[in-house]
N, C-alpha and C positions, 0 to 999 in steps of 0.2 A: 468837085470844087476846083477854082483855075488855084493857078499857081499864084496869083498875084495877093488871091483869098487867102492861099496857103499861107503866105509868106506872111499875113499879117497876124493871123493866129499865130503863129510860130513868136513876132517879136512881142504880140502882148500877153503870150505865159511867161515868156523869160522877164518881159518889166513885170509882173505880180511875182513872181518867184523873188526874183530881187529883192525886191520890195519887201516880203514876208522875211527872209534871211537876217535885213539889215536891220528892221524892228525889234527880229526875235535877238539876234546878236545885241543892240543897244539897252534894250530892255533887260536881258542877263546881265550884262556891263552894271549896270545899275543898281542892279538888287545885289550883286557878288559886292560891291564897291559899300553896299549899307552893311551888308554881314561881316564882312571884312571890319569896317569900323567898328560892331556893336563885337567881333569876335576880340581885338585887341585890346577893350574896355576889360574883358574880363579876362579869366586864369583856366586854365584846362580843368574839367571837372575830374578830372583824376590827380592824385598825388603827386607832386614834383620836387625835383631836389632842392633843397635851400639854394637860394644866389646862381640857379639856374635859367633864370627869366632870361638869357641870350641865347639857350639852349631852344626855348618853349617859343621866341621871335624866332626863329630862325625855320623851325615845323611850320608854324606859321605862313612864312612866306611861301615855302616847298608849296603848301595846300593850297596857298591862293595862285599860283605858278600853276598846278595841275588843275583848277579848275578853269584856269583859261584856255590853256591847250586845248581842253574837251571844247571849251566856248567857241573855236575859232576852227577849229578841226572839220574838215570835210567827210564825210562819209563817203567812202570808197566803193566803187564798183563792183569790183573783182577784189576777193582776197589774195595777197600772198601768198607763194606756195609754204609750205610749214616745214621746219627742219628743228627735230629736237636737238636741244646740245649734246654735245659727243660725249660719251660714254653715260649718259643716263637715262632710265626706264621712267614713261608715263605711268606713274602706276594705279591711276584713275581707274573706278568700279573693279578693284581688287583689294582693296583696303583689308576684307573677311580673311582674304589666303593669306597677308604678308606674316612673316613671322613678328612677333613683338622687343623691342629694347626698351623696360621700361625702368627709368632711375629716380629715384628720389633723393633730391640733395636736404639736407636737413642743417643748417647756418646758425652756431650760437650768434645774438642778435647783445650780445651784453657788451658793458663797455670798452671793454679792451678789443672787438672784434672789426674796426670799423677798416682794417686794412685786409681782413677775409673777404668783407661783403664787395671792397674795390677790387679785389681780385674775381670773384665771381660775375661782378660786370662784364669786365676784361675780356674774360675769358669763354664765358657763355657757347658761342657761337660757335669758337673752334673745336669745344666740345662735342660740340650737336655735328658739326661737319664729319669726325672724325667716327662719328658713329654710324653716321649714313651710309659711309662708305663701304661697310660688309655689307656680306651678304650672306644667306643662310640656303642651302637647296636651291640657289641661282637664282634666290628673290632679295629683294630689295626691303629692309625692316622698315616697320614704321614706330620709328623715336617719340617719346612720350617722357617729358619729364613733369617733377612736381617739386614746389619747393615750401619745404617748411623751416619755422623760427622757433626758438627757445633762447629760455635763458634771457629772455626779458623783460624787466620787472614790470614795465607796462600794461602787458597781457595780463589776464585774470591768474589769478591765483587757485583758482579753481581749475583753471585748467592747468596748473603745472607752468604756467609762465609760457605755455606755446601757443602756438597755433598753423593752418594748416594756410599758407601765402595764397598757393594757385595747385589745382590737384592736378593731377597724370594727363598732361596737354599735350598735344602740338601744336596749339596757338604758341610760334615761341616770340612775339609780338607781346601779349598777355603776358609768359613769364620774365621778359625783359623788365617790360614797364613796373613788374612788382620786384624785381630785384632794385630798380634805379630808386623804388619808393621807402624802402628798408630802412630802418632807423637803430642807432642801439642804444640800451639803454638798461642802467643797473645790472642785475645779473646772477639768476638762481639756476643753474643748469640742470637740467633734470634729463638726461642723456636715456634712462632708461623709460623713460613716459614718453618720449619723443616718437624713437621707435617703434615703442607698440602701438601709438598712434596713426604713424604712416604705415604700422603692417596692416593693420584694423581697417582704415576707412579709404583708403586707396583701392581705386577699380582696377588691383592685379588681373593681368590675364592668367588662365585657367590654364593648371598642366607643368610640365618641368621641360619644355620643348623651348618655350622664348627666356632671353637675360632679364630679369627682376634683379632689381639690387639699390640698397642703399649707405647713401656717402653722407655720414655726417663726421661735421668740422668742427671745433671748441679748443678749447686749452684746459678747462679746470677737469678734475678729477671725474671719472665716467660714473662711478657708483653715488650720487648725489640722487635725492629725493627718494619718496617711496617705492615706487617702482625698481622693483629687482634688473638690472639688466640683463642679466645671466638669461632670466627668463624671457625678458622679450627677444631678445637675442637668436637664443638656441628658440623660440615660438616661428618666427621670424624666416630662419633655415629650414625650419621642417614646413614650410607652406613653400621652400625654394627661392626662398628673399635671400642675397648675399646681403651679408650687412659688413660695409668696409668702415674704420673708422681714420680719421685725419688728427692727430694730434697738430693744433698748431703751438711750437714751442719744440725743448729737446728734448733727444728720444727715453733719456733716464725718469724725466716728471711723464711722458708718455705713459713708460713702462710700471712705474707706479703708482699712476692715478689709473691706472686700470683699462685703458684705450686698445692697450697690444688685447688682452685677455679680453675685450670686447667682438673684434676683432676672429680673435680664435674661436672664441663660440660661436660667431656667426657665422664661420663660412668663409669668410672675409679677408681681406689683406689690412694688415696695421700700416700708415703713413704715418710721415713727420712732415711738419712743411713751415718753413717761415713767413706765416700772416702778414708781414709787416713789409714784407717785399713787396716793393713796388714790378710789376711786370713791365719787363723793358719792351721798347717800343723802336723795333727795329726800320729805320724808312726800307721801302720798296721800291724800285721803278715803275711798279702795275700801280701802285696805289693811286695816282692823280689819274688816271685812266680808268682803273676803278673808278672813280667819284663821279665822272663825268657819264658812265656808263649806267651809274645804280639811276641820276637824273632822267635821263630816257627810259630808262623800265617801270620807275615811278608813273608815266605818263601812261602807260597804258593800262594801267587800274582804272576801272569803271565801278564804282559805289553803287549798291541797289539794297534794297530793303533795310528793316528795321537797325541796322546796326552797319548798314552804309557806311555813313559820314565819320561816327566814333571807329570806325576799323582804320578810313583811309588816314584820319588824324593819326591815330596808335602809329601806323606805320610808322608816318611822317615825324612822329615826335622820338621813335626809336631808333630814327635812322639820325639826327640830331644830338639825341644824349650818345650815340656809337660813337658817331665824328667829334663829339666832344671829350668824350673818353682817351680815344685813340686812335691812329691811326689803324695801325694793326687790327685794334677790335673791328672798325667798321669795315675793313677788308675782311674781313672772315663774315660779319655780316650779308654785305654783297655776295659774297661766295653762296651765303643758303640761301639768301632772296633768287641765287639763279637756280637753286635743287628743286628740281620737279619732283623729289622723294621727301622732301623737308619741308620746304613751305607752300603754303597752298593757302586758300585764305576767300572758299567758296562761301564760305557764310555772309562776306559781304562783296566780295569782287567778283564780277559779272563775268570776265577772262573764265578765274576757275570754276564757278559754278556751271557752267553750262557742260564742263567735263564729267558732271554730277549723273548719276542712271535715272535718279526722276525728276532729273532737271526739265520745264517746262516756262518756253517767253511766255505763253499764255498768263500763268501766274506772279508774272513778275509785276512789281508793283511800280507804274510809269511815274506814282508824283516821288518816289527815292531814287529817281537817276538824275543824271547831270541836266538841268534844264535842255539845252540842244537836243537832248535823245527821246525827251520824253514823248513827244508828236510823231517821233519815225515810225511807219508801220512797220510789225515784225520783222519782215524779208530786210527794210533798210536797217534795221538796230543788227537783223543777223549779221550783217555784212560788215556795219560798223564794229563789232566785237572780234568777226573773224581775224578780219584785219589787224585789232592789236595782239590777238592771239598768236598771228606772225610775227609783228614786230616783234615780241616778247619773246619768244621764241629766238628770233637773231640776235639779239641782248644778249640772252641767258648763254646761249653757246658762247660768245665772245666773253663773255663775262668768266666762264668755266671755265676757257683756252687758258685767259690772264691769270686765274687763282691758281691754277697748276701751275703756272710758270713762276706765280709768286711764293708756292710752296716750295718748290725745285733751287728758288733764291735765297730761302729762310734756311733750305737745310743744308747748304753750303757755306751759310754765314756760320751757322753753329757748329760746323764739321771743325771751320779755322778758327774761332773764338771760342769754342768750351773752353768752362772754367772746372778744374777737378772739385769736387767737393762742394758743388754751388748746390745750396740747397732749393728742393722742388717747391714750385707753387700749387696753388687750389688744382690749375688746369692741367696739369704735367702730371701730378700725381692722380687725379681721375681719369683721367686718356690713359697712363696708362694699364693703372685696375681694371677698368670697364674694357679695353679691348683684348686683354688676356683672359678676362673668363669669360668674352662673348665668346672668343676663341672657342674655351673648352668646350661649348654648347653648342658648338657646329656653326658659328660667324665665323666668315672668314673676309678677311679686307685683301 
């Protein structure tokens, strides 16, 4: 072939490449710009808070933001080279060895309780962080919470006024969205049905080697309904459940509505805490750095298969009700979005799944990715994903440098402003029960 031949083939692939780009880019623009409208016509098919609708706009826009980045995003050559964040283990296709922490928070849901459930918002994430952080035989646990309701006249009566929210997950995306959806209302506490319910149908791990343990929080008196608690209680301990209890109110209605003696039969630590405390909301210097850094890690989620699209919205709409919440919360948030030990989220993002031992692109389903990706052959989807795998990866380190800096800043602010006698919240008083008996069980932070 001359060169002159050459030279023409050469400029009439790149006019049909062009070409094919610009279509498939305008034709995406179009269909995103129809779903987008028919998406704001409607309301999340999930539960949301009352006079939240700027919270649910706000996911909204995050989702339509991420699905243009992918729209306009080049698929990369070469991947980045890969640097986990400092001080934490991938702990991908070991899931079987890690040792387990698994807690059951259990939430009177009756009317006087609606400044428990705003603290358990709050507070969530620095719970979860604070647990990732041990380690047992120099592995890494993997954190499993579950959360149950009582004590609300709502629920059947048949079943004792509970029920069981979200069970022993680490979807903690899932257990957020059911705490934001919480309602309360009326209020028959049955403290001892609760119990035996989360010992009963919760998938404990097997053996007295991992932390089990459950946190339930109320004010009215613990021996309510038929259910004995003694029995579920001490039932509870001998299967290796701690069972701690949270009086919210003071310690003398505690101690005689039966909470301490709860408590002591199970194993347990008795708390007090005042419900009605609002959790202060200290600013940070990380925090706007935070926000701007969680923005860029969002982009490299890639949505694939049945539960795609509802996983990247959950995020999207979690990281929203956080930043509306608090500051503080959504910083603790970001914090686990950068845990390679905490969150992970392969059931619908392409990033973690391919971390997975029988992960295969053969089976991946091309009409549940981002339009742009679905035409790439393998080798170029491989390439496009390794790549945000790096980027993520740069994120999350930087993102973990600032949370430590901003823990280091939280605990200097409290060294010079403790208050004597300030009484504990939901999160202060579960941090610290749950890391003193992970303790006794060979965690160590």
């Amino acid at each position: 072939m001359t060169r002159t031949s050459s030279t023409r083939t050469f400029w009439t692939r790149t006019f049909w490449t062009r070409t094919f780009w610009t279509r498939t880019f305008w034709t995406h623009t179009f269909l995103t710009l129809a779903v987008a409208s028919l998406w704001s016509a409607c309301s999340f098919a999930t539960t949301t808070v009352d006079g939240n609708s700027e919270v649910m706009s706000r996911a909204n826009s995050l989702l339509g933001n991420q699905d243009k980045e992918a729209q306009t995003g080049e698929v990369a050559k070469n991947a980045a080279a890969e640097t986990k964040p400092e001080g934490l283990t991938d702990v991908t296709n070991q899931e079987e060895d890690r040792p387990l922490i698994q807690i059951a928070i259990l939430l009177d849901t009756s009317n006087s309780m609606d400044g428990l459930i705003e603290q358990a918002k709050s507070q969530l994430w620095s719970i979860v962080n604070n647990l990732v952080e041990t380690k047992k035989d120099g592995k890494v646990p993997r954190v499993e919470v579950a959360l149950f309701e009582y004590g609300n006249d709502g629920l059947p009566v048949t079943e004792d006024y509970l029920r069981q929210v979200v069970p022993l997950t680490t979807d903690l995306d899932k257990l957020s969205e059911a705490l934001f959806a919480l309602k309360t209302n009326g209020g028959s506490e049955y403290c001892g049905s609760v119990i035996a319910k989360a010992s009963k149908v919760l998938n404990w791990g097997k053996g007295q080697a991992h932390y089990k343990a459950i946190f339930i929080a109320g004010n009215e008196p613990f021996n309510q309904g038929q259910t004995d608690y003694t029995i579920s209680c001490a039932s509870s301990r001998a299967d290796g459940i701690v069972v701690n209890t949270i009086h919210c109110g003071n310690d003398s209605a505690g101690v005689s509505g039966k909470w301490r003696h709860g408590a002591e039969v199970g194993g347990g630590r008795y708390m007090v805490i005042d419900s009605d405390k609002r959790v202060a909301t200290i600013p940070c210097p990380q925090d706007e750095i935070l926000i701007k850094l969680n923005l860029k890690l969002n982009k490299t989620y890639i949505r694939f298969g049945k539960e795609g699209v509802e996983g990247l919205q959950r995020q999207l709409k979690q990281d929203a009700s956080q930043q509306e919440q608090s500051a503080g919360s959504f910083s603790s948030r970001i914090a686990s979005k950068a845990n390679l030990n905490l969150y992970r989220n392969s059931h619908w993002d392409l990033v973690d799944a391919i971390a997975e031992k029988d992960f295969d692109y053969n089976k991946v389903d091309r009409s549940t990715l981002p339009e742009p990706l679905q035409k790439l052959s393998i080798e170029e989807l491989k390439t496009h994903v390794d790549e945000q795998k790096a980027k993520r990866l740069e994120i999350q380190k930087e993102i973990s440098k600032l949370s430590r800096q901003r823990e280091d800043f939280l605990a200097d602010y409290a060294g010079k402003n403790a208050v004597p006698g300030e009484a504990e919240s939901l999160g202060k008083a579960l941090n610290s029960a749950a890391l003193d008996q992970a303790k006794a069980r060979g965690f160590k932070k």
